[in-house]
C-alpha positions as protocol buffer text, in pm:
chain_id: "A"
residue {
  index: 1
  type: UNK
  ca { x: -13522 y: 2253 z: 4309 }
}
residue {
  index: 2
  type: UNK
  ca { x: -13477 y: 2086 z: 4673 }
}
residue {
  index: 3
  type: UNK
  ca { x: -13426 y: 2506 z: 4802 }
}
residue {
  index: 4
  type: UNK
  ca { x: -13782 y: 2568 z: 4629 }
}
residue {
  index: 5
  type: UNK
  ca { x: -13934 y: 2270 z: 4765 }
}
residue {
  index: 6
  type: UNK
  ca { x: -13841 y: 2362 z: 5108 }
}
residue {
  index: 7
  type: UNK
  ca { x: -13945 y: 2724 z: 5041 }
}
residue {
  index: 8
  type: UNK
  ca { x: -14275 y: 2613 z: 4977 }
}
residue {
  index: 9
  type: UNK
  ca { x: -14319 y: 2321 z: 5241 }
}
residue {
  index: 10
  type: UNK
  ca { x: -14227 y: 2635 z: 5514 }
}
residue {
  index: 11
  type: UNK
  ca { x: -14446 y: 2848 z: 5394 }
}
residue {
  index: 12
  type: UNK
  ca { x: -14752 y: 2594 z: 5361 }
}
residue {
  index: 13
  type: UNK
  ca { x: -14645 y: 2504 z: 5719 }
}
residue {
  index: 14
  type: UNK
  ca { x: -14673 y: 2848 z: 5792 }
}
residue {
  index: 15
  type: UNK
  ca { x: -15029 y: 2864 z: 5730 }
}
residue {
  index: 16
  type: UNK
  ca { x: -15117 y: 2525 z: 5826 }
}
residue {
  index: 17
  type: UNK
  ca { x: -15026 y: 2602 z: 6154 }
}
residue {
  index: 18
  type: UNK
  ca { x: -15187 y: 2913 z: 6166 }
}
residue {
  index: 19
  type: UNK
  ca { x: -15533 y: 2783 z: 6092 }
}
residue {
  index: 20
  type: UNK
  ca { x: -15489 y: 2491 z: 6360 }
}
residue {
  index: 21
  type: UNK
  ca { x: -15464 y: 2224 z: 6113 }
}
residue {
  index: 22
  type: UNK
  ca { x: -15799 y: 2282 z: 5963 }
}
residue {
  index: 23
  type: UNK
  ca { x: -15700 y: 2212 z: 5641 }
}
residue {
  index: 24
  type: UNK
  ca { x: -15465 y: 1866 z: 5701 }
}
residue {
  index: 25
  type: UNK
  ca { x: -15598 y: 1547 z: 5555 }
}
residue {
  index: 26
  type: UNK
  ca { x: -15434 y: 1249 z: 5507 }
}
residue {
  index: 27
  type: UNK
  ca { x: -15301 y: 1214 z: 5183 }
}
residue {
  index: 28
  type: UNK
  ca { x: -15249 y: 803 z: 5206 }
}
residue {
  index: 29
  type: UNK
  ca { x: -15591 y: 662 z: 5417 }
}
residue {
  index: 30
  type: UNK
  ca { x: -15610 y: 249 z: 5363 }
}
residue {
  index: 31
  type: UNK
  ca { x: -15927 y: 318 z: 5160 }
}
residue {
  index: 32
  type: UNK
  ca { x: -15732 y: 482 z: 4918 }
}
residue {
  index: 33
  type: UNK
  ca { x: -15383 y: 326 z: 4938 }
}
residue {
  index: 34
  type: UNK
  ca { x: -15267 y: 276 z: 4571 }
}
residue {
  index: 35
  type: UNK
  ca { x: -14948 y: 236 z: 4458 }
}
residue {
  index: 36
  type: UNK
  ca { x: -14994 y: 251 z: 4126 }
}
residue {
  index: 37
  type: UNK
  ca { x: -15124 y: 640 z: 4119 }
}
residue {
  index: 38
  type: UNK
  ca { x: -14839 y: 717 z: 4389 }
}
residue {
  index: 39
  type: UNK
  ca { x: -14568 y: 547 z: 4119 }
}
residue {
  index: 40
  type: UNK
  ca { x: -14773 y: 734 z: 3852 }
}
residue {
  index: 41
  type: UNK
  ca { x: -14765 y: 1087 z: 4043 }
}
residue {
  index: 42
  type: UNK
  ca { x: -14386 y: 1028 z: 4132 }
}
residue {
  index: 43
  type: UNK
  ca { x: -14290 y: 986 z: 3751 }
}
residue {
  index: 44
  type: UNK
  ca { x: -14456 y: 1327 z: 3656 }
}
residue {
  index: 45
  type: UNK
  ca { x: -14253 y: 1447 z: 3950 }
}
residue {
  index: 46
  type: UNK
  ca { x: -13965 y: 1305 z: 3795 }
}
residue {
  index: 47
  type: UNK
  ca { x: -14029 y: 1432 z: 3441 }
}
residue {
  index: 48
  type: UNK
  ca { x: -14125 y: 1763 z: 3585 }
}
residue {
  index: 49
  type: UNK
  ca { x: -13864 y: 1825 z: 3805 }
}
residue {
  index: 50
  type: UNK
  ca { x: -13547 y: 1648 z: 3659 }
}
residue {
  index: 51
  type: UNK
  ca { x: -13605 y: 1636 z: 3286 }
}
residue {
  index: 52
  type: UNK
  ca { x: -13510 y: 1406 z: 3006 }
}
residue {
  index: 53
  type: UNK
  ca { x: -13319 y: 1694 z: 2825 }
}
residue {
  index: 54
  type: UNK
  ca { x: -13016 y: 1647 z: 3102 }
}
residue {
  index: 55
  type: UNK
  ca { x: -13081 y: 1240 z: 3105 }
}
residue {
  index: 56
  type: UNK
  ca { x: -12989 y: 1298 z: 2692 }
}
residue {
  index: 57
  type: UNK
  ca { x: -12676 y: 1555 z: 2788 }
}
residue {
  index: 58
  type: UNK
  ca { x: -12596 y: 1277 z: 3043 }
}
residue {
  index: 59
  type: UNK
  ca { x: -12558 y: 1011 z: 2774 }
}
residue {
  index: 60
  type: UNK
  ca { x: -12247 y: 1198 z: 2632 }
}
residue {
  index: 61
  type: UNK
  ca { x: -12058 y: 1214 z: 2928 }
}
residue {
  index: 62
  type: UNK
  ca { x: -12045 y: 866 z: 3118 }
}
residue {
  index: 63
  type: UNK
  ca { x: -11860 y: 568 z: 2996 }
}
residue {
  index: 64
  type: UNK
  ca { x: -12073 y: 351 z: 2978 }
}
residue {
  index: 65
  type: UNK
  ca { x: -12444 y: 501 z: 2908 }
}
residue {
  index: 66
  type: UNK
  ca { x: -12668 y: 197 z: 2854 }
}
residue {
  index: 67
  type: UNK
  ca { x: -12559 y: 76 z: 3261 }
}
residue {
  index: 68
  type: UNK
  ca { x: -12550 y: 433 z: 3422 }
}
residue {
  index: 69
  type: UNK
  ca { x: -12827 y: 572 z: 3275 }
}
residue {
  index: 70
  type: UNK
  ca { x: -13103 y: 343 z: 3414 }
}
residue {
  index: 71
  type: UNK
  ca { x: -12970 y: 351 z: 3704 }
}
residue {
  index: 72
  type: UNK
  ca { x: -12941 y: 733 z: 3745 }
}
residue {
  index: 73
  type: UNK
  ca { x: -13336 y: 726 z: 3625 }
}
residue {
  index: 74
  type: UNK
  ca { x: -13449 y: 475 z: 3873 }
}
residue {
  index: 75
  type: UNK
  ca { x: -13240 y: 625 z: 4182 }
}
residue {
  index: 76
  type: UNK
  ca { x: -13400 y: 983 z: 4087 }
}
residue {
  index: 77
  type: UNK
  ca { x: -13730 y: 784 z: 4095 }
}
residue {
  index: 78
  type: UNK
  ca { x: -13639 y: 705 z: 4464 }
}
residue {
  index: 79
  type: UNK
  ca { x: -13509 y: 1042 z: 4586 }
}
residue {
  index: 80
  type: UNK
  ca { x: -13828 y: 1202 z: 4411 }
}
residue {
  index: 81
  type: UNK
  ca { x: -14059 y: 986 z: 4573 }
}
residue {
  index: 82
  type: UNK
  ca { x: -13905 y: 980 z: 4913 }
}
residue {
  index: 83
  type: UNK
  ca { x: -13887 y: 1375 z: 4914 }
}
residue {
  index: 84
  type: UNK
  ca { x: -14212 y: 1451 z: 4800 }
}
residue {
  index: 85
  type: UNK
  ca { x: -14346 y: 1130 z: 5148 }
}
């Protein structure tokens, strides 16, 4: 998923570049700063990208499933929302 991510970042940046940056707007501006619709977008990320069908295979194969679970959905959270800044 990272691979295809990158992938398509280069190639955006690809084209970006070659029309001078016409096309570049700033995706957080103070007028629009909300966290709650960047939280919001990053969970669809998560759910798109990760899945709740491994987060269920997961639950058979730690020890102890009610402690590593949440934690293993809030980190992904994180590393979602910090790759897609």
């Amino acid at each position: 998923t990272v691979f295809s991510l990158g992938l398509f970042s280069l190639s955006g940046s690809i084209y970006l570049f070659q029309q001078d940056g016409k096309y570049l707007n700033a995706f957080f501006t103070p007028d629009t700063l909300n966290p709650g619709d960047f939280l919001y977008a990053t969970a669809l990320m998560f759910v798109a990208y990760t899945g709740y069908g491994r987060i269920a295979t997961l639950g058979e194969e730690v020890k102890q499933p009610r402690r590593t679970i949440p934690k293993a959905i809030m980190l992904c959270l994180l590393f979602s929302a910090l790759l897609y800044v």
